[in-house]
N, C-alpha and C positions, 0 to 999 in steps of 0.2 A: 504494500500500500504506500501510495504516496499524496502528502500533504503539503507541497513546492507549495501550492497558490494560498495558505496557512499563514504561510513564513513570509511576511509583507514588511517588518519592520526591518528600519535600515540595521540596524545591526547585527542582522542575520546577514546580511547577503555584504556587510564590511569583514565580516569572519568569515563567510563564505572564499569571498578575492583573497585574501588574507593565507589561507591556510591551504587554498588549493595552489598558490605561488609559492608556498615553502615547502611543500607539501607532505601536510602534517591532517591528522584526526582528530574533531569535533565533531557536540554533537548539542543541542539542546535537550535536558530531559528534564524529568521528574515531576516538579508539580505545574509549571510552566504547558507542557505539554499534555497532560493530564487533561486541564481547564483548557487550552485551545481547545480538546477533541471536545468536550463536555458544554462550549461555548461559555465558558463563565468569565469575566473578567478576574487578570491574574497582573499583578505588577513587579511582580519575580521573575527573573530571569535566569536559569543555570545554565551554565557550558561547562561541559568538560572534555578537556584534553587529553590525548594520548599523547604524552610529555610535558610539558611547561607551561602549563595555567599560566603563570606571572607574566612568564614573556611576549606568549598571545593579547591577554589583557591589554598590557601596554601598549598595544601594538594599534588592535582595534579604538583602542579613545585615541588615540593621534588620530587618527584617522577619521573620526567623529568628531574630533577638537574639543574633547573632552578635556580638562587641564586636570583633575586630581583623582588620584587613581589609589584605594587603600588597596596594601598588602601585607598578608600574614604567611612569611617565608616559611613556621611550619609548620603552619598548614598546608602550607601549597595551593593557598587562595589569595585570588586579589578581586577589589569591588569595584564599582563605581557608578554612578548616577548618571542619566541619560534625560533630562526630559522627564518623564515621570515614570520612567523605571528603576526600578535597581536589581544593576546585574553584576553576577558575577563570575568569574571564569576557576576553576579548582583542577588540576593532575588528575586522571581517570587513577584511581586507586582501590587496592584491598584491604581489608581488616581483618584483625584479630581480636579475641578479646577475652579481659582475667575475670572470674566470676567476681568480683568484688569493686566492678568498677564497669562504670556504662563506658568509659573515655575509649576509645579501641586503640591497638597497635596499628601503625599504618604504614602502609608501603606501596609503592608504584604498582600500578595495574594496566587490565586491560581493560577496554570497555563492558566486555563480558561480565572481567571479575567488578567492574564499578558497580554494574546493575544487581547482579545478586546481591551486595552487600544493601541494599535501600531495604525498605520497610515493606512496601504492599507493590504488589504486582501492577498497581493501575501507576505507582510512584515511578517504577522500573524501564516507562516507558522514552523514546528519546527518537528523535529524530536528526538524519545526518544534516551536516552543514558543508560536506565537500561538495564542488560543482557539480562532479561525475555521479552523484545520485542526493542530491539536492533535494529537501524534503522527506527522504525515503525512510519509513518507521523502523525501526527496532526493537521487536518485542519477545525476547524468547521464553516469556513465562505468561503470554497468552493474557496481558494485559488487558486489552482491546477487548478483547472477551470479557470480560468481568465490568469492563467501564459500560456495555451494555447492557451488562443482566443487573447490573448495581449489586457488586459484591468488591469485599473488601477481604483479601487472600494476600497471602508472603509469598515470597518469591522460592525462598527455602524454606522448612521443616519450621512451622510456626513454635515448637518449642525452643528450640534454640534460638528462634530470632528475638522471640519477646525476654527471651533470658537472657540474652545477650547484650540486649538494651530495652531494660523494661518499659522505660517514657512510650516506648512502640505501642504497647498496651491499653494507653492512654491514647495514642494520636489514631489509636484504629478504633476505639468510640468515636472520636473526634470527626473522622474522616467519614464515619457510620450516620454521624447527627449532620453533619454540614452537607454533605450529600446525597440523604435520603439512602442507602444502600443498609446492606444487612452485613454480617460479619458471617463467614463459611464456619461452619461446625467444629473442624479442628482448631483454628483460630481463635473460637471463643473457648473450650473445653482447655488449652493451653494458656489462655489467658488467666482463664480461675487457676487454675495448678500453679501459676507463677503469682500471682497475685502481690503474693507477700515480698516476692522480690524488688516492687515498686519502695520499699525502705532505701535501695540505694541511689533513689533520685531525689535531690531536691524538692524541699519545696517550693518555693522560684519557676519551677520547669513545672511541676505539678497545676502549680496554679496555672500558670500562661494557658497551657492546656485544659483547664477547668471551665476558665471566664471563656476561652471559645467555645466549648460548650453552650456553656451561659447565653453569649451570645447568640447562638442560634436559630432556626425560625421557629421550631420546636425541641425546644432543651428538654424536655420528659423522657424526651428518647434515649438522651444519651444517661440521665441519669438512671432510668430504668435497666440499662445496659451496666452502667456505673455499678448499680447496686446488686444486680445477678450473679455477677463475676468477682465479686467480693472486694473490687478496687474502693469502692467507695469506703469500703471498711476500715481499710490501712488509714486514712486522710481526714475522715469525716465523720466518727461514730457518732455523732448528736444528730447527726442524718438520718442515719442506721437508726436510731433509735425509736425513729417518731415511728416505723413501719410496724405494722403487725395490729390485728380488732383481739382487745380482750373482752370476754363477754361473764356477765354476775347476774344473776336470777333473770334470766333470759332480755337485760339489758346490754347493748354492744354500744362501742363508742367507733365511729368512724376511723378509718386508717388514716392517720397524718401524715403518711409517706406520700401518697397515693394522693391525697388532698391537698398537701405543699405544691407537686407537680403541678394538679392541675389548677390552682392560682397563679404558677410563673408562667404555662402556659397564657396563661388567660391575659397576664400583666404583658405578654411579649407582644399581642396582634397589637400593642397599643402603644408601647417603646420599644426605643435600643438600648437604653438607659442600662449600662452595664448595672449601676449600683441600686436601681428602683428596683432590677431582678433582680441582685443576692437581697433585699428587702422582704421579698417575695419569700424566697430561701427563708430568710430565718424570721419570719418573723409567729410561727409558731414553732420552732425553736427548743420551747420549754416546756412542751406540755407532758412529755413524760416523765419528769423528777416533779411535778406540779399534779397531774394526773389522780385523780381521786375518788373513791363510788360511795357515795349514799342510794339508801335504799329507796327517801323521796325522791332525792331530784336525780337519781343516777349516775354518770359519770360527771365530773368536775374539772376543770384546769382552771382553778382560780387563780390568780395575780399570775399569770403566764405571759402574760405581755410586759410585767416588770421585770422577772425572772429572765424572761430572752435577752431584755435592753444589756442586764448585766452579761448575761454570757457573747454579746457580739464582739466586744474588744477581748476577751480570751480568745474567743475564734478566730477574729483577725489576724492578732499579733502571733500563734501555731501555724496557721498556713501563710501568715509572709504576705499576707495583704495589706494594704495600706491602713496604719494607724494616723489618718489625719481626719481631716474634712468630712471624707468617703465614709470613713467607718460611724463618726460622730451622725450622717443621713442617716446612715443605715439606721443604726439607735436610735433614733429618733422618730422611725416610722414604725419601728419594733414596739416600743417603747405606747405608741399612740394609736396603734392599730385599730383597737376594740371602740373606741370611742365614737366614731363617727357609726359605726355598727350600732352602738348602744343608744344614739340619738334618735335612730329611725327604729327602733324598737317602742322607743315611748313619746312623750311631747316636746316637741322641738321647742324649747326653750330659750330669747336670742342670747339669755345669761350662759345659757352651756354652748351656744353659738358665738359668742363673745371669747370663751375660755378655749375654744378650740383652737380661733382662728389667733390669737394670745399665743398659745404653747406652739403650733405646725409653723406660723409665721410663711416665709414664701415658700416653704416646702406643700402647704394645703393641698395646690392642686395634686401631687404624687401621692400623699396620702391619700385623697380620695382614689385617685384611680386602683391602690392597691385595693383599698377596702371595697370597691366595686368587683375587682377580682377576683377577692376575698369571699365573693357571696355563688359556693357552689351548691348545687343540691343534683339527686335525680327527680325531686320533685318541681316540673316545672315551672306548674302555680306559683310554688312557693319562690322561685327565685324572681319569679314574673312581679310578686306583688312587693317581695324586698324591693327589687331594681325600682320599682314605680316609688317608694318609700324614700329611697337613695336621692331620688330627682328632689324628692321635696325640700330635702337637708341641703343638696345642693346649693337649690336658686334659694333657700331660709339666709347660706354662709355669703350669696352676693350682695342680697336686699342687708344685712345686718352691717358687712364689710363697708358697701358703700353710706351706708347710715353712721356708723359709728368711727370707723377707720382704723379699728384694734390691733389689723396685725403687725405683729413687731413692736407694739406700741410701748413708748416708756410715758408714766404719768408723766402733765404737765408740769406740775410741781419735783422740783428734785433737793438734793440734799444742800444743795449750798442756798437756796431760795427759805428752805426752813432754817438753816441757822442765820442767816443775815436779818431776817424775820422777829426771830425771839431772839435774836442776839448771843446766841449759846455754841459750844465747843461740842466737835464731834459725842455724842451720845445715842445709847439705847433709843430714844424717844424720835429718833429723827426717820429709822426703820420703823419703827411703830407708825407714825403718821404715813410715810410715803405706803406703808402695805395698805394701810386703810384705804387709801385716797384709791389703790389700785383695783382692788376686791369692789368701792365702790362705783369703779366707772362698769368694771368685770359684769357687777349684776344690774347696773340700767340703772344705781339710784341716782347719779348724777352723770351729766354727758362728757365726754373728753376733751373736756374744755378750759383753759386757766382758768377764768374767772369765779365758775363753778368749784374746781380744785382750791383755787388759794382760800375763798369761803370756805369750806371745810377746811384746808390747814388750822384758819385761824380757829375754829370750833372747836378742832383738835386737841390745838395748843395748849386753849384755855383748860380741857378736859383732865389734862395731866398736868395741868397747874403752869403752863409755862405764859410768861408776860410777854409782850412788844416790847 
C-alpha cells in the first residue's frame, strides 16, 4: 500500500531530497502515521533513521530555515519546531531491558528491530520517505488491520512488553479511551498479571496518562478498563473503594463506582475542563469511610462532602498533581456539592441563595453544572422533575445575584472604618461587628449597602459598649 498523496507537508519530501542524495533510510512512523491513516489531526512528527538522526535533523531545518534545532546526543534525538509542528528525527534503534527499570538498554538498529520494540501494532506503523518508494507502508505486524477493526495488540508477546515497560499498560487504556477501540484478550489478561508492576513508574508519567484519560470524550471507559485490570488499584484505592452495593434488610445503596463514572460522563458533553472533571472524580470521594445504615432512613453518607474536601489535597499531593489553585477548585466544588442539591429539595430561600452564591463566588457556574451532573437516576420522572427543580435555583441565583450582588462580596464596612469610628486598637469587637454586618446583609435584613452597614456599625458599637 501506498500513501505518497498523504505525505503533502514540506518536510516530508525536504527528507525525502535529503536522504535519497546521500543515500541513506527514513521513515515517518508511529503515532504520526497512525492519525494520518485514522484522519485525526496529529502535531507530532517522528522520523527515524537508519544511522544518524542528529545529522539528518540538521540537515533538513537548513533547509526549511529553521534556525534552532535541540539535540540529545544520547539519545540519539534531535527536535525542532516547524510552523506548528514538532518534529523530531531519532537512530532507528533496539532495546533491552533490566526488570527493575522501565529506562531500556539501547543500541543501533534496524528498522525492523525499531518497530518491534514500540508499544501496539497500530504504533509500529511507518511509512518510507526515500524517493524510490515514497509513501510506501510498512507494517509487518498487521497494523493496518487492527486500525480497522479498532483493536489495540503489541507487536510482540504482550507479556513481556507490558513488563518491560509497564507505563504501556496505561497508554493501551489510553489508546483504548481516545480511540474508541477494545484491547485483544491476551493484552488485557497480561495487563492484570503485571499490574502491580506499574510501582516502577512514576507518578509524573502515571498521571500524564490518567488526565488523558480524563480528558476524553468518554473517560468511563477507560476507567472501567482502569479498574478490571486492577491498575487503578496500584494509584487510586479511594476509587476502588466507592465500587461494590452492600445490601441490610433488603435495603441496597447504589454503586459509587458506577455512579462517579456516570457524572464525569455527564460533566464531559459539557467541558474540557480538565479540573471541573477530577471535581467530578472526587467529589463523592468519601462516602465509604462516611457510609452508614439505619434501619429508618437506610443507608447514610452524612458530612461526605466535608470528608472529600479534606481528602483532595492528600490525593493530590500522592499522585503528583498540582497542589495550587487547581486543587484549592477542586475542594471547593467537593466541598459544596450537596448544596445546591439541597436547595431544590426544599424552598429556595434568597438567604440560602445569598450564602451560596457568598461561599462558590465565580466558581457558581461549574458548581452548578457539576450538581446538574450530579443528578442520575434510572428513574426518568425522577431526574425529569429534579432537572425542572434545578432551573428554578438556577434563574432564583441570577434574579438574587443581580439584586443583591453577593458574590465574592466583602461587607461594606471593614476593619479600619470601625476603628477610626470608635476610635479603638485592633480588638475582638471589630470581628464581632464586621461578622454581624455580614450574616446581616447574608439573610436580606439589611441591603449591601454602606449606608445601611455603617447604621448598624454604629448600633453595634453602642451594643458592646463602644463610644464615637
Amino acid at each position: 500500500m501506498n500513501y505518497k498523496e498523504k505525505l503533502k507537508h514540506p518536510v516530508f519530501k525536504v527528507t525525502r531530497d535529503i536522504i535519497t542524495e546521500l543515500g541513506l533510510e527514513a521513515y515517518v512512523i508511529g503515532g504520526y502515521v497512525r492519525d494520518l491513516l485514522l484522519e485525526r489531526p496529529s502535531k507530532d512528527i517522528d522520523i527515524v533513521v537508519v544511522g544518524n538522526g542528529l545529522e539528518l535533523a540538521q540537515k533538513v531545518a537548513e533547509k526549511l530555515r529553521v534556525k534552532k534545532v535541540t539535540t540529545f546526543k544520547s539519545f540519539g534525538t534531535a527536535h525542532f519546531n516547524y510552523k506548528d509542528l514538532d518534529i523530531e528525527f531519532v537512530g532507528a534503534r533496539k532495546e533491552s531491558y533490566n526488570r527493575d527499570s522501565r529506562k531500556p538498554i539501547v543500541e543501533d538498529g534496524t528498522l525492523d528491530e525499531d518497530q518491534k520494540r514500540r508499544d501496539f501494532s497500530i504504533n509500529a506503523l511507518a511509512l518510507s520517505l526515500h524517493e524510490d518508494n515514497f509513501g510506501e507502508l510498512i507494517d509487518p505486524f498487521d497494523g493496518i488491520a487492527d486500525l480497522e477493526n479498532g483493536v489495540i495488540r503489541t507487536p510482540l508477546d504482550p507479556e513481556t512488553t507490558y513488563s518491560d515497560d509497564p507505563l504501556r499498560m496505561l497508554r493501551a487504556i489510553r489508546f483504548a479511551t481516545q480511540l474508541n477501540f477494545k484491547i485483544e484478550n491476551e493484552s488485557l489478561k497480561a495487563i492484570k498479571e503485571n499490574a502491580e508492576r506499574l510501582s516502577i513508574i512514576s507518578k509524573e508519567r502515571i498521571v500524564d496518562e490518567l488526565n488523558k484519560i480524563v480528558l476524553s470524550n468518554t473517560p468511563s471507559r477507560g476507567f472501567k478498563l482502569l479498574y478490571s485490570t486492577h491498575l487503578l488499584h496500584q494509584f487510586f484505592p479511594e476509587m476502588v473503594n466507592l465500587a461494590g452495593i452492600e445490601t441490610i434488610n433488603g435495603h441496597s445503596h447504589k454503586d459509587n463506582f458506577y455512579h462517579t463514572l456516570e457524572v464525569l460522563d455527564n460533566i464531559s458533553e459539557n467541558t474540557e475542563d480538565l479540573w471541573l472533571r477530577w471535581a467530578a472524580i472526587m467529589h463523592d470521594i468519601a462516602k465509604p469511610p462516611t457510609k452508614r445504615y439505619n434501619k429508618k432512613t437506610g443507608w447514610t453518607f452524612h458530612g461526605h462532602e466535608d470528608l472529600g474536601a479534606k481528602m483532595v489535597p492528600k490525593i493530590f499531593r500522592r499522585m503528583k498533581l498540582p497542589m495550587d489553585a487547581k486543587m484549592k477548585y477542586v475542594q471547593k466544588l467537593v466541598r459544596l456539592h450537596l448544596r445546591p442539591i439541597a436547595l431544590v429539595k426544599g424552598d429556595v430561600t434568597d438567604s440560602a441563595i445569598r450564602r451560596l452564591l457568598n461561599e462558590a463566588g465565580d466558581d457558581i457556574e461549574d458548581l452548578m453544572m457539576l450538581c446538574n451532573a450530579d443528578i442520575t437516576s434510572k428513574n426518568d420522572f425522577k431526574v425529569k422533575k429534579y432537572r425542572n427543580n434545578f432551573k428554578k435555583v438556577e434563574e432564583k441565583l441570577k434574579t438574587v445575584e443581580e439584586k443583591d450582588s453577593v458574590r465574592n462580596f466583602q461587607p461594606p464596612i471593614d476593619g479600619q472604618i470601625i476603628m477610626e469610628t470608635f476610635n479603638i486598637e485592633p480588638c475582638s469587637e471589630i470581628g464581632t461587628i464586621k461578622n454581624r454586618i455580614k450574616e446581616a446583609i447574608l439573610e436580606g435584613e439589611i441591603q449591601n449597602d454602606y449606608d445601611e452597614a455603617f447604621e448598624m456599625m454604629l448600633n453595634l458599637g453602642a451594643e458592646l459598649g463602644l463610644k464615637r
